[in-house]
Each structure stands twice: as C-alpha cells, then as structure tokens.
C-alpha positions in Angstrom: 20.2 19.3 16.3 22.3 16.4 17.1 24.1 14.3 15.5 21.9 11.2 15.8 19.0 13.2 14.1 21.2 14.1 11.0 22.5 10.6 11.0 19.0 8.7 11.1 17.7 10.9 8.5 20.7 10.6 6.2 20.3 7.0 6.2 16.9 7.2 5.5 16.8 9.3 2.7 19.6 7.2 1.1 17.7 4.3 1.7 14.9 5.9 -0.5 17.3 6.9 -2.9 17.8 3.5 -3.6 14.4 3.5 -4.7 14.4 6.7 -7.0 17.2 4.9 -9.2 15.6 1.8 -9.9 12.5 3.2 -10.7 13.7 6.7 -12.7 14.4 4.9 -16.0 11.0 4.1 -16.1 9.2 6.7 -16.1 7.4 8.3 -19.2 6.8 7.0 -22.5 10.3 6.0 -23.3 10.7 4.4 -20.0 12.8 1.5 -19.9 11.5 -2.2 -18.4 12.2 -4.2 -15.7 12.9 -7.9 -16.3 11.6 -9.4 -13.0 12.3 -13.2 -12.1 11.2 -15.4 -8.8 13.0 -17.9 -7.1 11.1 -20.5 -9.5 12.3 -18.8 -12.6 8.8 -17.4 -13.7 9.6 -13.9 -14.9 7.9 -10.8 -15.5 8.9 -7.6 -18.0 7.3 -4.2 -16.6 7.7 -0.5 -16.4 4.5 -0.2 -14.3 6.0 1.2 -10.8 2.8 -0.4 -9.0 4.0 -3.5 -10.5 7.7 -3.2 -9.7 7.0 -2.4 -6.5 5.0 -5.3 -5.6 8.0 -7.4 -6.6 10.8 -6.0 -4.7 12.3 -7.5 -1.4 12.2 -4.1 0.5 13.6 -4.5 4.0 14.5 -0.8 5.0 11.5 0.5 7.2 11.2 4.0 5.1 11.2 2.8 1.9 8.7 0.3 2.7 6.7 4.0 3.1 7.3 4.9 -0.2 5.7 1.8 -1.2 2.9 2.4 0.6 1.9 5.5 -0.8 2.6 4.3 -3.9 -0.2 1.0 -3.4 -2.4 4.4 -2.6 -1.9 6.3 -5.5 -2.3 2.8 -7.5 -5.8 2.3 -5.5 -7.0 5.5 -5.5 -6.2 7.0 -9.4 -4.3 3.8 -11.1 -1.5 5.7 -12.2 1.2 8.0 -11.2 2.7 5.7 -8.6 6.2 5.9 -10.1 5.8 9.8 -10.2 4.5 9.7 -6.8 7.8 7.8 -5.3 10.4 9.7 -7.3 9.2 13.2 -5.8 9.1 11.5 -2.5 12.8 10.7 -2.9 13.8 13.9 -4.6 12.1 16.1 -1.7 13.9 14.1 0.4 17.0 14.3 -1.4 16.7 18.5 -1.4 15.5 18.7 1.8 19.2 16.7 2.9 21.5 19.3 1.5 20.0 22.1 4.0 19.9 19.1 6.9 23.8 18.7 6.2 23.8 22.7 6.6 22.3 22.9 10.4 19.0 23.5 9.0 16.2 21.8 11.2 14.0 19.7 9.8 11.0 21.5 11.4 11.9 24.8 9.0 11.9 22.1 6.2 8.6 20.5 7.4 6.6 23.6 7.4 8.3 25.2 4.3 7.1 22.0 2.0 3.5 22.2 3.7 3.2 25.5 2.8 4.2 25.1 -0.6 2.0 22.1 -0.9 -0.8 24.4 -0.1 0.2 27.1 -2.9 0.4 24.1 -5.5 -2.6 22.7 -4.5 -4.3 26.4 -5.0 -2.1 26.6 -8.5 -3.8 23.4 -9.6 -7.2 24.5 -8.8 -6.8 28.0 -11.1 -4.8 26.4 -13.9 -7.3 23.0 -14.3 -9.7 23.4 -17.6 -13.3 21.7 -17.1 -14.3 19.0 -19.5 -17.7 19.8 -19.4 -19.4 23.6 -19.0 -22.3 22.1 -16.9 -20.8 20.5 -14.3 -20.5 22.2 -10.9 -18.0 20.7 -8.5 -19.3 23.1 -5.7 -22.9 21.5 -5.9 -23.4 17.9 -5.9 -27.2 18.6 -6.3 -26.3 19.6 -10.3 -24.4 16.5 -10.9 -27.2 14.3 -11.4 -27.5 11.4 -13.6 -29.1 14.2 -16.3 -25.6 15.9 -16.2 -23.9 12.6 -16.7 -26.0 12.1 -19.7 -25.3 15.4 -21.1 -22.0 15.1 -20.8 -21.6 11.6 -22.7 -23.8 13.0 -25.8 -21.6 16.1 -26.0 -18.5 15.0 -28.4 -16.6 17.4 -27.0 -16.4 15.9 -23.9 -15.7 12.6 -25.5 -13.2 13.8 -27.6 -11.1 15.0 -24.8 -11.9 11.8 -22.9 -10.2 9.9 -25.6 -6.8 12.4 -25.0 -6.9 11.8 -21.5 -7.2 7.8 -22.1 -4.2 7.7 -24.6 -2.0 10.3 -22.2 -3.1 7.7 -18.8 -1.4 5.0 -21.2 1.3 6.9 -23.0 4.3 5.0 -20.9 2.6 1.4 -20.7 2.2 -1.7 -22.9 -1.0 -0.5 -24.6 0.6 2.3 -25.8 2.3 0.6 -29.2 -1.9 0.7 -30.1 -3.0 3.8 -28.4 -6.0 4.8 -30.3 -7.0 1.4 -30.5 -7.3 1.5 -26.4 -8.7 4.1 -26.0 -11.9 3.9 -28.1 -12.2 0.4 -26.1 -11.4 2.4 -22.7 -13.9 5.2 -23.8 -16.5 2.8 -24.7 -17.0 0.8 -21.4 -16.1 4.1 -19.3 -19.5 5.2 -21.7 -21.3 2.1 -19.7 -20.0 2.8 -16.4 -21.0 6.7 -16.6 -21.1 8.3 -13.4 -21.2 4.1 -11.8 -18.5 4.0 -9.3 -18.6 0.2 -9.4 -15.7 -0.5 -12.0 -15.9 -4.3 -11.6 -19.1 -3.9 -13.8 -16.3 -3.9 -16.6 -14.7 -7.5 -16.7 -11.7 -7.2 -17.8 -10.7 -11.1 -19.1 -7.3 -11.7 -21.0 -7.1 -14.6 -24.0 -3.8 -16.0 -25.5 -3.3 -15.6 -29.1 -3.5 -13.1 -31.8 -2.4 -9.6 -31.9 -2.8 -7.2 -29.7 -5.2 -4.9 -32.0 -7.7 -8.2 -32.1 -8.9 -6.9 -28.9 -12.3 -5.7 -28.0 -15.4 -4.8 -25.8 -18.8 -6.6 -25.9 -21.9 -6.1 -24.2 -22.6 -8.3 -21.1 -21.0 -11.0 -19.5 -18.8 -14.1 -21.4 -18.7 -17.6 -19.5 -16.1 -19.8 -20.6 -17.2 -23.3 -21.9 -15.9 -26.5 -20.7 -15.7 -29.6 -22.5 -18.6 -30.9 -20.9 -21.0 -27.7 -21.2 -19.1 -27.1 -24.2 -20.7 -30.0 -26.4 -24.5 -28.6 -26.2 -23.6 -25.2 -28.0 -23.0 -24.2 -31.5 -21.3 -20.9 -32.0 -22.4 -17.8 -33.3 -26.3 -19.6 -32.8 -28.6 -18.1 -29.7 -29.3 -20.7 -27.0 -31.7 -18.5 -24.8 -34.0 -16.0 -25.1 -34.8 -14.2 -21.8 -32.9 -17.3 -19.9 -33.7 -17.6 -16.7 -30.6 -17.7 -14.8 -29.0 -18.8 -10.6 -26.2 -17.3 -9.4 -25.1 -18.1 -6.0 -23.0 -20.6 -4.0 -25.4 -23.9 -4.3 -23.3 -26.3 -1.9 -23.8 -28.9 -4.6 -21.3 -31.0 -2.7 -23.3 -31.3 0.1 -26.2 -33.8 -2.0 -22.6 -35.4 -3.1 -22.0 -35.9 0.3 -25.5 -37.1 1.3 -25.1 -39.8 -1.9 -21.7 -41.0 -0.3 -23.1 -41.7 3.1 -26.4 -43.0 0.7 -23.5 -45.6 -1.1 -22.0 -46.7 1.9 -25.0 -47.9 3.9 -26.2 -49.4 0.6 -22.7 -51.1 -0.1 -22.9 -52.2 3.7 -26.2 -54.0 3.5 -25.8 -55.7 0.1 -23.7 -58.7 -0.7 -20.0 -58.1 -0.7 -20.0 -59.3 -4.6 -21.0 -56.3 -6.8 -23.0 -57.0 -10.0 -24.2 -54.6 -12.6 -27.9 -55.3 -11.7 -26.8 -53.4 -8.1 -24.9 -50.8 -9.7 -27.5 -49.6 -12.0 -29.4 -50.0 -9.0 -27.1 -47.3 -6.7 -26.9 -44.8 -10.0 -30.9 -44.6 -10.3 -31.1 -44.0 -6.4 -28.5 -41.4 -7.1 -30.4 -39.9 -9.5 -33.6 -39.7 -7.6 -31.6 -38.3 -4.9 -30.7 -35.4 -7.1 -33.8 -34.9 -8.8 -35.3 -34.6 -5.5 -32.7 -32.1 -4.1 -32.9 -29.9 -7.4 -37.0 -30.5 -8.0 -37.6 -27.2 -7.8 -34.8 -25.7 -10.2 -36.0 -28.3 -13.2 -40.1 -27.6 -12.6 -38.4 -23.6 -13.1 -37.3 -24.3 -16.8 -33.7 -22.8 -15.2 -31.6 -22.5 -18.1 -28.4 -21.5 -16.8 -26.8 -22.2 -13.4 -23.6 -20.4 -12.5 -21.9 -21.5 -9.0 -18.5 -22.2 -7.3 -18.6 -25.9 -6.9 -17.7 -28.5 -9.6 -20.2 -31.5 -10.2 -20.1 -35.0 -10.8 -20.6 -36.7 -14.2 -24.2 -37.7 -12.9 -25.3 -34.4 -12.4 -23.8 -32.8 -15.5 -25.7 -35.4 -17.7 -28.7 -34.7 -16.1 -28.2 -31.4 -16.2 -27.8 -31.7 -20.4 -31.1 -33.7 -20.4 -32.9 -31.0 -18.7 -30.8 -28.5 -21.3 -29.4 -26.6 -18.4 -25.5 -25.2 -18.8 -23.3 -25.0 -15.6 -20.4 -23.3 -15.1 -18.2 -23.4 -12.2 -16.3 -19.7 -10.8 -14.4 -21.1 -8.3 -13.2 -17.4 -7.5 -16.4 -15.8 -4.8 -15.5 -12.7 -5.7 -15.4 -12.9 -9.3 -18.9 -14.8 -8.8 -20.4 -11.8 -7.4 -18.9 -9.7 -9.8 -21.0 -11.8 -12.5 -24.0 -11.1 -10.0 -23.8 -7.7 -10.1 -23.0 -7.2 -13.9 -26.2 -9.2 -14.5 -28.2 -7.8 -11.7 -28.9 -11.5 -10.5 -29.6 -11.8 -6.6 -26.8 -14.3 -5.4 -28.3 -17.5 -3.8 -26.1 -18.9 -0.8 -27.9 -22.0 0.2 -29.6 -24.3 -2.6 -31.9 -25.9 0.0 -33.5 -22.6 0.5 -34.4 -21.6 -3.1 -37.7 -20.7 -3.9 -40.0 -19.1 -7.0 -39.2 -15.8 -5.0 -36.2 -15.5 -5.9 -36.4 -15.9 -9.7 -39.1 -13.2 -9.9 -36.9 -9.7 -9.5 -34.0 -11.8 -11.9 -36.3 -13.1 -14.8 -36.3 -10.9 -17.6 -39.8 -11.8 -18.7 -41.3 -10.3 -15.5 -40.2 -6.9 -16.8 -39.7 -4.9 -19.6 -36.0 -5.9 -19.9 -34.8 -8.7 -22.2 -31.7 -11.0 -22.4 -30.2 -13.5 -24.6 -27.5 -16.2 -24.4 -25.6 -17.1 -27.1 -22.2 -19.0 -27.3 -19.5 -17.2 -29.5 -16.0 -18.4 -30.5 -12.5 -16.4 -29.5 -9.6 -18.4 -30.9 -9.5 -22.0 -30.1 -12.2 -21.4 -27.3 -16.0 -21.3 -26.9 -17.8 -18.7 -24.4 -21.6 -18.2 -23.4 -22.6 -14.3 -23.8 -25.1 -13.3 -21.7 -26.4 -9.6 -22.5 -29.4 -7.6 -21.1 -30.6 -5.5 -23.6 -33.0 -3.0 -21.1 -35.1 0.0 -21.4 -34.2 3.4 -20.8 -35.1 3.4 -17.1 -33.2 0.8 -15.7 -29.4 2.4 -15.9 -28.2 -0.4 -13.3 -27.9 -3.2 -16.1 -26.6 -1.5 -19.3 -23.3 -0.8 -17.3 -21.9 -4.7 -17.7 -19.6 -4.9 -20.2 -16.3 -7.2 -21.0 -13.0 -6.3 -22.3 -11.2 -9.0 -24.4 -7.6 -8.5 -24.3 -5.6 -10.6 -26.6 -1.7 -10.8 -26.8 1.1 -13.6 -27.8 1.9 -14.7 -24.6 0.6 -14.8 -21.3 3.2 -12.5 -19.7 2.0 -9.6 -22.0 -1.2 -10.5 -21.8 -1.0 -9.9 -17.1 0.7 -7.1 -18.0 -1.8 -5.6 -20.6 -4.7 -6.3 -17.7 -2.7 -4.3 -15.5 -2.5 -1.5 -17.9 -6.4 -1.5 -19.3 -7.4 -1.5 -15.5 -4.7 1.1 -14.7 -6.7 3.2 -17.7 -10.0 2.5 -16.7 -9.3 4.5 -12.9 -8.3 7.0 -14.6 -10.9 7.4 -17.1 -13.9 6.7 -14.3 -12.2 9.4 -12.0 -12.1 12.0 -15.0 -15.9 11.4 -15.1 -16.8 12.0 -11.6 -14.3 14.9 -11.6 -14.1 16.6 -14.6 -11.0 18.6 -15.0 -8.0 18.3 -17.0 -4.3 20.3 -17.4 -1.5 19.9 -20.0 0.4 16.5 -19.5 4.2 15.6 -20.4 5.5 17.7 -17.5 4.3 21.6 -18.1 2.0 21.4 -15.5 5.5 20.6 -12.9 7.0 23.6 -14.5 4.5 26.1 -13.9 4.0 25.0 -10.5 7.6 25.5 -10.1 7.7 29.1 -11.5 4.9 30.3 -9.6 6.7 28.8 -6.1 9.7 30.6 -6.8 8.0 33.8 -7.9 6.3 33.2 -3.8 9.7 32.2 -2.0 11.1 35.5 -3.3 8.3 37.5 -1.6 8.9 35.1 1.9 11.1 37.0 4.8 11.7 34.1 6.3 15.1 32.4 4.8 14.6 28.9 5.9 11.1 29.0 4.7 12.3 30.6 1.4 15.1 27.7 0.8 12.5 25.5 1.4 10.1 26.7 -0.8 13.1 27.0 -3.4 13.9 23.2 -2.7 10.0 21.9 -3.3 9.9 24.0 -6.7 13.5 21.9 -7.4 12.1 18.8 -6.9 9.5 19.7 -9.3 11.3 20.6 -12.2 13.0 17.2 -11.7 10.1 15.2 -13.1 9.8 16.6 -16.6 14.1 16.8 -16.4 13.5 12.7 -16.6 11.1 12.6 -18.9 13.3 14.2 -21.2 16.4 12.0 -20.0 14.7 8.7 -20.6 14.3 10.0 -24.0 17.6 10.6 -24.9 17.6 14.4 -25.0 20.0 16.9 -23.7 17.6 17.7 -20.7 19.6 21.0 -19.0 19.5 22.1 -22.3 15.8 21.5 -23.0 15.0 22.6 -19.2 16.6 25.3 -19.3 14.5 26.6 -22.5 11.6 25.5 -21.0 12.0 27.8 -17.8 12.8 30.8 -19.8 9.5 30.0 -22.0 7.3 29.4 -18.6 8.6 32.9 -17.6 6.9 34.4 -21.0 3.0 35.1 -19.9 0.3 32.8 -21.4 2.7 29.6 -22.1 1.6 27.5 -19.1 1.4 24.5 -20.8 4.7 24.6 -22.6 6.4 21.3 -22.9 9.1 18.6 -24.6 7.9 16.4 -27.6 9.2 13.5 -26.7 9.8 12.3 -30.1 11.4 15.0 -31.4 12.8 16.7 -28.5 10.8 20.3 -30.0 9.5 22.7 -27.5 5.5 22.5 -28.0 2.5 23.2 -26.6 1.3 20.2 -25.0 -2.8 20.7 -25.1 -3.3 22.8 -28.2 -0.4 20.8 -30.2 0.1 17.2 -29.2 -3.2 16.8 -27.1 -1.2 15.3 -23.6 -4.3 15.8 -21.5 -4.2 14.7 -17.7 -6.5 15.1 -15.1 -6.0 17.7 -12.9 -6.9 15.7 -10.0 -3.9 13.4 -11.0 -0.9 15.9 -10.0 -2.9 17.2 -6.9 -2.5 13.2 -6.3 0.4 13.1 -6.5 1.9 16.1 -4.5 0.0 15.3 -1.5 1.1 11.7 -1.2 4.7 12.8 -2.0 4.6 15.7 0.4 3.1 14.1 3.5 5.7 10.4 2.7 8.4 13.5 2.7 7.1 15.2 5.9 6.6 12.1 7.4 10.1 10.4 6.9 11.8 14.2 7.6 10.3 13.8 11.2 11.5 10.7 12.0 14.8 11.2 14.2 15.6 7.5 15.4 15.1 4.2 14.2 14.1 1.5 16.8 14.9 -2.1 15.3 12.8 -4.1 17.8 14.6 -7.9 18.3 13.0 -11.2 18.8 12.1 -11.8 22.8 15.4 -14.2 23.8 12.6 -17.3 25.0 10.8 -16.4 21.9 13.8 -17.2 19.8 15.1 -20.1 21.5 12.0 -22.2 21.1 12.1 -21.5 17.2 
C-alpha cells in the first residue's frame, strides 16, 4: 500500500474527526447546545445534529459525506442523525489504527460488511413486536383492519407513548415529555397507517408556556385584519361551508381593471372629479362581479388562495359574507387541500358547479363547520370535518399548536415535534421496538466479539473487533455527557451483558445506576432506528475507506480570467 493511500485516508478521517468533536457533546439527554450565529447576528441555540449540521461551513469533500448521510437519516427516521455521524467517524477512527499498521483497507472494508450483516441479523432476533397481529412477512395482513386493532389495543399505545418520550429524550420537548407525547400520540392516532405526515400541520405561536400547547381537529387559518373584523370568537360561522382552494390568478382581473383605468383615464378629461371616480370604482366592481359570477350565485363561503386582493374586492367579498385568506406558500396551500380533501383549482376562469360537488359536505354524509377561535393576541378560522366511519381519508387532518417564549424556541420546538412525529409514523408501519439509552450497542458488541473469536482470518477478526469498538463508544458518551465515570460504568456494563438474559442492561442517566432500560425506566426505541443507523454509518465508513486520492479540480484559466 503506498504511501499516498495511507496519507489521503489519514487526512480524511481527521477531517471527519473534526466532525465527531463538535457534535459528541451533544448527544443524549444531557447533551450540551450549540449557540449558532450568521453573519447578520441572527442566532440559533440547538443540540439537534440535523440542525447543526445544516449550519456549518463544511469545505472538506468527506465530511461533506457525513452530512449527507446524516440529511438521510433526518429524512428517512427524523432522528439519530448525530448517532449516525459519530459512528461514521469512530469506524473510521478504528479502522486508522490498523491502516497505520500495513493493514489494507480492503481487509477493513470487508471485515465491517460482514459485521454489518451479523448486527443487522442481531437486530432482527433481539427486536420485540408492538403488536401480536402484525406480520411483517405478509403485507396482505396489514390491512387498515390491523391498523385499527392495533390503535384500540392500550397496550400498543402505551408503548407508543415510551417510544415518543425516548425519540425526544435529548431535545427541547423533553423539559415536558409526557406532555408531548400524548400530543405526538394523538395526531400519530389520526395519521394511522397514512404515510402522508403533512396531514398533521404543525404551526408554532409566540407566547405562553410551553405546556399551553395542543392538538385540534382540522385545519386553523389565520385571520387578518381585514377578514378578521367579520368573526367573533369561540361563535360558529359555517355549517357545512362550502369552501375553494386553488391558485385563483386574482391578479389577472387586477390586471384587466388596470388596462380597464387607463383607456378610461385616456379618453376622459384630464381634470378628475369625483362624479368620474365613483364612475371607474362601479365599472370596477362590475368587472369583478362578472369575473367571480359564478363563485357568489354558489353561496361560496370560504375562499383560500395564494394571491392577495385589493380593498375592492375584500369589501365585496364581506358583503357577499365570503372570508379570504391568502397562503402565499404553494406547497403549504396544497397541504390545506389535502387535509381538507378539497380538489385545488388552478385557473379561476375555468371554475365550474363540478367542481364544488366531490368538496361540499352537504352532497355526502360528511359534515363540517368553521368557527373562529382565539390563541393569544390572535384570531384563527377552524375548519373541521367531522365524517362517518367510511371515509378514513378526512379524519387524518389535524394541527399542532406549539407555543413557547420566543421565536428561537418556538423553530426549534417545530423541529423537534416533527423530528417525533417520523418516528412515531415509522413505529406504526413497522412495529418493533428494543431497549434504548445504549444496551442495544452493547449487545451488539458482545455478540460480534463472541463471532471475531470463532474467525480464522486475523485481519477479518481485528476488524470485526474494531466495528464492536466503535459500538461500545456510543453508550461510553452517553454516560460522559452526563457527567459519570464512563470506563467505570462501561466496564460494568460489559461484564453484566456477558451474564445470560440481561440484553437490555443499561446507565440511568440521572443517577448513573445500572438498570434495566425496558422493564425499569421504559427507554423504548424502534428497532428499525439502530438498523438505520448502522447501515448509513457503515456504508459513509466503507465508502470514505476506499477512497485513495483526492482530486481538487481548479477553475479552467479563461474561465477565471473573465470572472
């Protein structure tokens, strides 16, 4: 192996270990923030590693890996992305030592694939189901029946609620953990077996304690001051309302009146009276009753699109008692759409009576209602579908009000509630849990050693030996960044793994006592989570161990000069 190779993979690995110390004090519940702060002085305090990681000003080519796999991880589950990059760095950290020794990368390479295999394998015997019905081997059982079952057992709910207050042991939320969780448990209850997370609005509000957060049914529209002044909170506005959703292109009647007001400015005298103003503002108004005929001989109640209106039209809309709100944002507009099960309309000029008969609620046997509540200093339009037992598509939308103090904890408690709700919806659709707080890395560990002892093959057994290291790393920080003696505690904990029948043997980290992290402190995880979690870390490790030159590409020289 030359020396280039050892070089190139040297400075890779100690680029990532750059990584690994900024984010290890971090990690687990005790994990310390990170005070973040732009070049505009807008700051941000996190321990999320996603949220860290988006931050940083990452130049070196490998460790702009790490953060990829770690933007997976965040994508795919919604947590473990700073457990993900640490055993990236720390199997690329062991696998060093042997590269200083003459050992070939290759030996390495193979070694960790085969132990990812075994711990995969380990996973998949050690993981508990949630619920006795379900059948991951048959997709034909898990129909929306199972799903059903499996929200009216308690059981199942119960340890739903664990695996919600583990997935936010470390974060924000955790200060009100039970709190959380029975609002994490209660829209994951909507959503059931629903992929489609975005039916859960998740919507933050300044002020108040945290704890004066909640979950309510449907969808909440903020008022304006101008929509604002036809409502009276806490009193219903619409029964069965008959609602549009879509991106109207209001501004394009705006821009018909404009070209309408300078032709008519053109062709009168060039001294304006009020008699030819009044004049203009009733042609405008024809012009708009003519362009929206069809939505006032509806009876629409509610119009929800992307484009602000002019003062004209929002008056007429009030005489007509129609409320507009403007969601500038597309996607959160079809997000609305969906929660409601309201077709979106993309061109206003082409609405018809057809579309308003799958969306009104008096055509079928589902109802709605509108009503405008107050939270703090604000006023908001609920809409809610309350539908009948056959239509599952609408009874999933749901909204989360988060409140906190500021709006800094208030991003970063968003970030956290969504981070819970991926776990939470993946539990669901996969239903399998182990112990949490770091047992599960310490049995995976045992068991690899017990393996590399019965490998012939030296380099295959050091490797095998440094995988299982790496492992036992994780829980070694947990108990470090909560103040404990962790070769002490570690070192206990090995010799407890060894016993039979204490697999899920762990570290209070409160008290620093050696407990049993299911039966005793209820540190649930899914199962799915730490086979996550190895397999990113693995193949980033495999992937930067083959890597034997970096090739910095420079700027073409007529390329530069013309910059």
């Amino acid at each position: 192996m030359s020396t280039t190779t050892i070089e190139t993979i040297k400075a890779n690995v100690e680029a990532c270990q750059s990584l690994f110390y900024c984010l290890k004090t971090t990690l687990g519940p005790y994990g310390r923030d990170k005070l973040i702060v732009d070049s505009d002085g807008n700051y941000l305090s996190s321990n999320d590693g996603a949220t860290i990681l988006q931050y940083l000003d990452i130049k070196h080519p490998a460790t702009r890996l790490l953060i990829g796999i770690a933007k997976s991880q965040d994508e795919t589950i919604g947590d473990g992305t700073t457990s993900v990059v640490l055993l990236a760095c720390l199997l690329l950290t062991n696998a060093l030592k042997y590269i200083l020794l003459n050992t070939h990368p290759n030996h390495i390479i193979k070694g960790y694939q085969l132990a990812l295999d075994y711990s995969l394998k380990i996973i998949d015997d050690l993981k508990i189901p949630l619920f006795i019905g379900y059948d991951q081997n048959n997709s034909n059982s898990n129909s929306k029946d199972v799903y059903k079952k499996m929200f009216r057992n308690d059981v199942f709910i119960n340890q739903l609620y664990n695996v919600a207050s583990t997935s936010i042991s470390s974060k924000i939320l955790n200060r009100y953990s039970n709190h959380f969780s029975n609002i994490g448990v209660g829209a994951i209850k909507k959503l059931q077996d629903n992929p489609m997370q975005d039916l859960i609005r998740v919507i933050g509000i300044q002020g108040q304690s945290m704890l004066d957060s909640f979950l309510i049914d449907g969808v909440l529209l903020p008022f304006d001051n101008n929509t604002h002044s036809n409502s009276s909170s806490g009193n219903t506005i619409f029964k069965d309302p008959i609602i549009i959703i879509g991106k109207l292109h209001l501004d394009q009647i705006q821009s018909e009146i404009q070209n309408t007001k300078i032709i008519y400015s053109s062709s009168s005298s060039t001294t304006s009276t009020s008699s030819t103003q009044q004049e203009f503002r009733e042609n405008e108004k024809r012009i708009y009753l003519s362009k929206l005929e069809l939505i006032f001989k509806l009876n629409v109640n509610i119009i929800i699109s992307d484009t602000s209106i002019p003062l004209i039209l929002i008056n007429l809309f009030k005489e007509k008692g129609i409320l507009y709100f403007c969601i500038q944002d597309s996607r959160e507009l079809e997000i609305i759409s969906h929660c409601l099960g309201i077709k979106m309309i993309y061109d206003i000029s082409n609405f018809n009576i057809n579309h308003l008969n799958n969306n009104n609620s008096k055509n079928n046997d589902n109802h709605s209602e509108a009503k405008s509540i107050s939270i703090g200093d604000k006023f908001y339009l609920q809409i809610n579908k309350n539908n009948n037992d056959n239509n599952d598509k609408l009874s999933c939308a749901a909204t989360v009000v988060l409140r906190a103090p500021t709006d800094s904890m208030i991003q970063e408690c968003i970030r956290s509630f969504k981070d819970m709700l991926n776990v939470l919806s993946s539990t669901v659709r996969n239903p399998f849990i182990i112990g949490g707080g770091g047992c599960g890395y310490l049995e995976i560990s045992k068991k690899l050693k017990e393996k590399a002892n019965g490998v012939k093959d030296l380099k295959l057994q050091l490797s095998l030996n440094a995988y299982a290291d790496s492992l036992e790393s994780i829980p070694m920080i947990l108990i470090q960044n909560a103040g404990f003696d962790s070769l002490d505690l570690i070192k206990q904990l090995l010799n407890i793994h060894n016993q039979p029948n204490n697999q899920w043997m762990g570290v209070n980290l409160d008290t620093g006592s050696i407990v049993d992290m299911l039966s005793d402190l209820n540190v649930k995880e899914p199962s799915f989570l730490l086979s996550n979690i190895l397999t990113l870390s693995s193949r980033a490790a495999q992937m930067i161990l083959r890597i034997n030159n970096n090739i910095l590409i420079e700027p073409r020289p007529e390329f530069h000069q013309q910059q």
